[in-house]
Phi, psi and omega in degrees: 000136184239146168214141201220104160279154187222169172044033172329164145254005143172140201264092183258161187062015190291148146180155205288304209223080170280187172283197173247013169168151161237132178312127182335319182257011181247007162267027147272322190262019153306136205309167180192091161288097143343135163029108178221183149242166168209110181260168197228153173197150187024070211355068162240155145296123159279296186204188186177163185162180184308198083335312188286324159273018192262130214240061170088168171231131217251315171254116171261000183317116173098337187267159191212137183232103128267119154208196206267056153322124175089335222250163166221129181265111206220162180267157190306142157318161123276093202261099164242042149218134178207153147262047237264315173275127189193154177251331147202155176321175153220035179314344168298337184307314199316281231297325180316315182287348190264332158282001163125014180243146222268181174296322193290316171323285180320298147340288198283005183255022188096331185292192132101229192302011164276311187295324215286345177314283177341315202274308178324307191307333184269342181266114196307149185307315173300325168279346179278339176302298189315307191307332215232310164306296211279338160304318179311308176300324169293317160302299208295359167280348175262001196106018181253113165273007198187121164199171204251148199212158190208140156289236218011079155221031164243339187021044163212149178306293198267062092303287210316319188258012151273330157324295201285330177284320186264019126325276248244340166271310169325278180358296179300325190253032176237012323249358178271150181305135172255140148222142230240145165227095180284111187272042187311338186241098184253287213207126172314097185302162163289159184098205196244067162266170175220168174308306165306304191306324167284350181291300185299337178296288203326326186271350174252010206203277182313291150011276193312320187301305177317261215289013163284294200265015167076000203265353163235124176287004171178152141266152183243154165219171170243117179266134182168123180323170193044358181221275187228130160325171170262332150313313179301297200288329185307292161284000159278340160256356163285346184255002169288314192286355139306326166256059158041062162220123183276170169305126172237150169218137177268103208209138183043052201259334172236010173167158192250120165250004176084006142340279188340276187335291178335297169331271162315350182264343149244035170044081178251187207287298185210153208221104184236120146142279190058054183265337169214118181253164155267155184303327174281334174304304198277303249265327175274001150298305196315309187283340197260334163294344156265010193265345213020046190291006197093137228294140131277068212301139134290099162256116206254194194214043196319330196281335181287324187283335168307301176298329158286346176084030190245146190331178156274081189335099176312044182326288188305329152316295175298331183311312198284343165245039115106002187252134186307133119160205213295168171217147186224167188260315236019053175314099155220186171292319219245305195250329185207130168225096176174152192206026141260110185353289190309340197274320197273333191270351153294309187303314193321308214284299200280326194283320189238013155048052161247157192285156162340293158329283150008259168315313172303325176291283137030288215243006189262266187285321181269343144315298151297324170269331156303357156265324174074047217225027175275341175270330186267301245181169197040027155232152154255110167219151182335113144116335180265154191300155187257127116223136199215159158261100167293061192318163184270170171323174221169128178262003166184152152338299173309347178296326166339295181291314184340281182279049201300001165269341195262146162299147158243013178259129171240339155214143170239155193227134170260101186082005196091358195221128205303108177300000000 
């Protein structure tokens, strides 16, 4: 199958050769061709260019000419936080909260990440698979080409490795990159764990089956009052890098507890929500992106602080000391339950007051290497899978944030081919 979008009004995120990632103040400067093309062949990206320099079509055997008048052609998001296996909503939580009680409230009556354990635990591998293919199928209609997917909702071992298999069946029945995350210190089970004991179970007892059956590309934790020290998270990564499974951290999303430092001192991938930072917090971003030791992404999560009512993840701060980075939906039951892009790369634009550009790096190129998908995905380039996103006409990029009520995707493509 062959193909030639013609007359782009602008070709984003293109590129010969990208980088693996852009740095806080070089994420303005994501590429952006004007009136461009794009070819396509056996859903690969072929070429691509200017208008003005476009040098003809030589074989027409075969080929679909479209074109994308009005449109901006951009690579599919990158969601590189989701809770995407779940067993069920929890809109009564919602409604608890609209009657005046905080998520922490909630959390300690038994609700939040306990309830959604409970519903999990019972529900057979196959309907949580069933369950989980059709949310997957629905984000990528919305435009996601690439995501990062985490257990912990199971806080029992074989809950913890039934997540991860159907993970890991995704993985098999999908063809956009997938990466499996075991989120083993989510939340203290009931009965008489403490935070320590389960951290020690999760490193002696879980820890080894997961990296025995292959099943997680990273680990997680929640560092977070009530849930796990920064000691606790400190030793569950430290005992991930003995079987080579890097780091992920859920940090400073209701208080800065010395996560960040911690984070960074095991160098994990991305350090997520950093909805409330200290002058130190940032200051020890800052030097290790200048340190160039290799990126440690600020990933932030606008859909949580939106449905919870909580700051915002200080995005322009960080950018402006230099530091990468991401934007993610975190798509659960409980705290952000949506798992569409454009609502997160809007929020980014009207809430964290980032630019268009920005923002798109951000949920793109900086999306993928928050994954370590960089080689894969959040780029168009010569040889990479055509997954892509066709905006509805636009009078720019900024409509995006602009029309923050309207969808702005009007096709997205996989492999080349229109979902």
């Amino acid at each position: 199958m062959r193909m030639l979008w013609k007359n782009i009004k602008g070709l984003v995120g293109a590129y010969e050769s990208p980088p693996a990632y852009l740095r806080g103040t070089e994420m303005r400067q994501l590429a952006l061709i004007e009136d461009a093309w794009l070819a396509i062949e056996d859903g690969r990206i072929a070429d691509f260019g200017s208008m003005v320099d476009f040098p003809g079509i030589v074989d027409w055997s075969g080929l679909e000419v479209v074109d994308c008048t009005g449109r901006f052609v951009l690579p599919a998001w990158c969601d590189s936080h989701t809770h995407l296996v779940f067993a069920a909503n929890r809109g009564g939580e919602f409604l608890a909260r609209l009657e005046g009680k905080s998520y922490q409230e909630i959390a300690a009556g038994g609700g939040g990440i306990l309830n959604s354990a409970k519903t999990l635990q019972s529900l057979s591998e196959e309907a949580l698979l069933e369950d989980a293919r059709e949310r997957l199928k629905k984000v990528m209609q919305t435009g996601t080409g690439a995501i990062e997917i985490k257990s912990g909702y199971g806080l029992t071992a074989a809950s913890e490795l039934k997540m991860l298999r159907v993970i890991a069946a995704l993985k098999s029945e999908f063809s956009i990159p997938i990466r499996s995350t075991f989120l083993g210190c989510h939340a203290v089970p009931e009965g008489d764990w403490t935070p320590e004991t389960w951290t020690n179970y999760v490193i002696n007892d879980v820890l080894p089956q997961v990296a025995s059956e292959k099943l997680a590309d990273y680990v997680d934790a929640f560092c977070e009052e009530g849930y796990f020290s920064v000691n606790d998270v400190s030793a569950f990564l430290g005992a991930s890098k003995a079987f080579n499974i890097r780091g992920k951290v859920h940090v400073n999303q209701f208080n800065a507890l010395g996560g960040v430092a911690m984070g960074l001192e095991h160098s994990v991938l991305s350090l997520d929500h950093l909805e409330e930072l200290t002058k130190n917090d940032v200051d020890a971003l800052c030097d290790h992106a200048k340190a160039g030791d290799g990126p440690v992404f600020a990933c932030a999560l606008p859909g949580c602080s939106y449905f919870l009512g909580i700051p915002y993840t200080p995005v322009r701060t960080l950018m402006d000391a230099d530091v990468p980075v991401a934007l993610a939906t975190d798509y659960n039951p409980g705290s952000s339950p949506s798992g569409n892009m454009s609502r997160i790369v809007q929020m980014g634009m009207v809430k964290m007051k980032m630019h268009p550009l920005e923002a798109i790096a951000a949920a793109t190129i900086n999306g993928a290497a928050a994954m370590g998908l960089q080689s894969d995905a959040g780029s168009i380039a010569p040889g990479r899978p055509a997954n892509l996103i066709v905006t509805k006409p636009l009078e720019g990029l900024e409509s995006i944030g602009y029309s923050f009520g309207e969808e702005p995707v009007e096709k997205v493509f996989i492999d080349g081919i229109q979902l």
